[in-house]
C-alpha positions as CSV (number, residue, x, y, z in Angstrom):
1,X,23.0,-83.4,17.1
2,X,19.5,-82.0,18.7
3,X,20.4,-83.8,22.0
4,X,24.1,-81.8,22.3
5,X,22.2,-79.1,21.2
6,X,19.5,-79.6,23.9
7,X,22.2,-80.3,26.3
8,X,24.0,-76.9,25.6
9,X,21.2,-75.0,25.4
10,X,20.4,-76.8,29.3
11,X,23.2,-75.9,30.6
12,X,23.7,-72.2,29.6
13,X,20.3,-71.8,31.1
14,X,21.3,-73.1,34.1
15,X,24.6,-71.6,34.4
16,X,22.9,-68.1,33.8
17,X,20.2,-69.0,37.0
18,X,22.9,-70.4,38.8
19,X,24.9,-67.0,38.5
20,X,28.4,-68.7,37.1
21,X,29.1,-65.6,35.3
22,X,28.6,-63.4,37.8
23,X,31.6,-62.0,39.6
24,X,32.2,-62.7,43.7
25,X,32.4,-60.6,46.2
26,X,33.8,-62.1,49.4
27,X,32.3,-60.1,52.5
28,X,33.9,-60.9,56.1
29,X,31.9,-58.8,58.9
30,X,33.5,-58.7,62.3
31,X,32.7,-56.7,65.7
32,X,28.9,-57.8,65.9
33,X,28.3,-57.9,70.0
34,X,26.2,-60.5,69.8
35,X,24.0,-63.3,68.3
36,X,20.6,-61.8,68.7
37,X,18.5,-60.8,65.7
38,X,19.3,-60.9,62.1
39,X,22.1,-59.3,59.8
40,X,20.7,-57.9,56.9
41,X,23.1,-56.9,53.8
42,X,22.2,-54.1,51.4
43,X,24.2,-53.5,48.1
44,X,23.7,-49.7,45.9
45,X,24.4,-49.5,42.7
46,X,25.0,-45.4,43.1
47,X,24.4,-42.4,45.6
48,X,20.7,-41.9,44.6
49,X,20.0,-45.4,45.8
50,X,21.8,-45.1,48.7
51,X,20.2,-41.8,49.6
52,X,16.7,-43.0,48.6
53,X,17.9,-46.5,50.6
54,X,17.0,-48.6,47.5
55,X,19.3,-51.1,47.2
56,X,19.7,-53.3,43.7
57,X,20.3,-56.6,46.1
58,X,19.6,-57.4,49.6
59,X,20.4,-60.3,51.7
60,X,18.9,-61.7,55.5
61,X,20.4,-64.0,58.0
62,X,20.0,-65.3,61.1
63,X,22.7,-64.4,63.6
64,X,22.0,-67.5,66.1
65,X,24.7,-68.8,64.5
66,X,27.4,-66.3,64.4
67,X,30.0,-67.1,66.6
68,X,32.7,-65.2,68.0
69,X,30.6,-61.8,66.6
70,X,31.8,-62.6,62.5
71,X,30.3,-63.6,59.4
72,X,31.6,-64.4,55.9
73,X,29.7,-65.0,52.9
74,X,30.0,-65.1,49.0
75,X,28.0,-62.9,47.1
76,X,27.7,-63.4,43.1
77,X,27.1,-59.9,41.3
78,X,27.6,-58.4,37.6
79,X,30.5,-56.1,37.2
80,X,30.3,-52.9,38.2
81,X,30.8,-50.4,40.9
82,X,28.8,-51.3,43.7
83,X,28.7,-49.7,47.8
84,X,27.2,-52.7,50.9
85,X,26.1,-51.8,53.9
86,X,25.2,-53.6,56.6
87,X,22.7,-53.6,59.6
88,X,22.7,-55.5,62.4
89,X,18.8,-55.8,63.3
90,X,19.1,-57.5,67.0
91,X,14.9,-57.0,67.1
92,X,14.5,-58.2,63.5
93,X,12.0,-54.8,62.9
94,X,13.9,-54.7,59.2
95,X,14.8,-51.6,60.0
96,X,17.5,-49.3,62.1
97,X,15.8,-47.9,65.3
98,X,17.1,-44.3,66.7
99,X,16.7,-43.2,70.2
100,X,15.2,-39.8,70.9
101,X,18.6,-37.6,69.9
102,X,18.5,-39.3,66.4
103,X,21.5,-41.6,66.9
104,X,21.6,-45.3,65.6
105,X,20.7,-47.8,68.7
106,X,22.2,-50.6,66.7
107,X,24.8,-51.8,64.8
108,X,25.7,-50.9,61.2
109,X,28.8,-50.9,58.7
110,X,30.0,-50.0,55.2
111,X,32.1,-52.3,52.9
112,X,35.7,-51.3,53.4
113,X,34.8,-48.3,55.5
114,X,36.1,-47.5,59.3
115,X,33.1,-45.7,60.6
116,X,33.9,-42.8,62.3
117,X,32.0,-40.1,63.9
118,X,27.9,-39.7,63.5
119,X,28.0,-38.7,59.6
120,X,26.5,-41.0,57.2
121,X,29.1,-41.3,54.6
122,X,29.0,-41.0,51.0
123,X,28.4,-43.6,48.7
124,X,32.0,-43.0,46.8
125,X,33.5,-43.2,50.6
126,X,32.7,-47.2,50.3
127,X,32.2,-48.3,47.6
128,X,34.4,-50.7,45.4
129,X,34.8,-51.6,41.5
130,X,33.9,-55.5,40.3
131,X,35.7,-56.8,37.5
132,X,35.6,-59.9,35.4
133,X,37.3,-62.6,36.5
134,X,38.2,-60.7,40.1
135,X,37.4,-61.6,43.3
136,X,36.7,-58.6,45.6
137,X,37.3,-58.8,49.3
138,X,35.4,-56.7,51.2
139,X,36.2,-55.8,55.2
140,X,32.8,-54.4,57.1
141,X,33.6,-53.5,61.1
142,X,30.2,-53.2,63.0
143,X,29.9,-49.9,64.8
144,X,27.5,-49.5,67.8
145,X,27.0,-45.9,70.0
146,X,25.3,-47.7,72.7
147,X,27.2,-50.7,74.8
């Protein structure tokens, strides 16, 4: 009997570290114009965190091998209502670089947002409700001023 308890004790732990209860968020980014550099993915929790650019999770990776300009990945999160943005750091600074007018010089994009004009948009404008037992998919476009 201590052994099964031992044993479910074990795997609740590992279950919880492992994130099996969190809820997934499937996040396909397309239009990235090339492979340089790294993507780096930033999830809010609210506008405050957005505006203060204090994201609850963020995420880095290597675009060397992105082809065809897309990525897809699973992310595991708690329910809730949540906005992602994403950066596309071609010289891997960790950071969005601005030429001398003040507009972005690389690429970026919001989770299920079509980018449109020079206006940062509003937390509510992308951001999307995770549920229990719901998978979310979420579409980010890449957006670039300079070609």
């Amino acid at each position: 009997m201590i052994i099964l308890v031992k044993y479910i004790i074990l795997f609740a732990f590992c279950a919880i570290s492992l994130g099996l209860f969190g809820q997934n968020i499937d996040v396909q980014i397309n239009n990235m114009r090339n492979t340089k550099g790294d993507l780096c993915i930033a999830i809010f929790a609210d506008q405050a965190g957005f505006k203060a650019e204090k994201p609850i999770l963020e995420m880095k990776y290597k675009k060397n091998k992105m082809p065809k300009g897309e990525f897809r990945v699973i992310i595991q999160i708690k329910e809730g209502k949540y906005g992602l943005s994403v950066l596309d750091d071609e010289n891997e600074n960790g950071r969005m670089n601005y030429n001398i007018l003040g507009i972005p010089q690389e690429g970026f994009g919001f989770s299920n947002y079509l980018h449109k004009g020079i206006k940062i948009p509003a937390f509510n404008d992308f951001s999307f409700i995770v549920e229990k037992n719901n998978i979310v998919e979420i579409s980010v476009t890449m957006k670039y001023f300079n070609h």
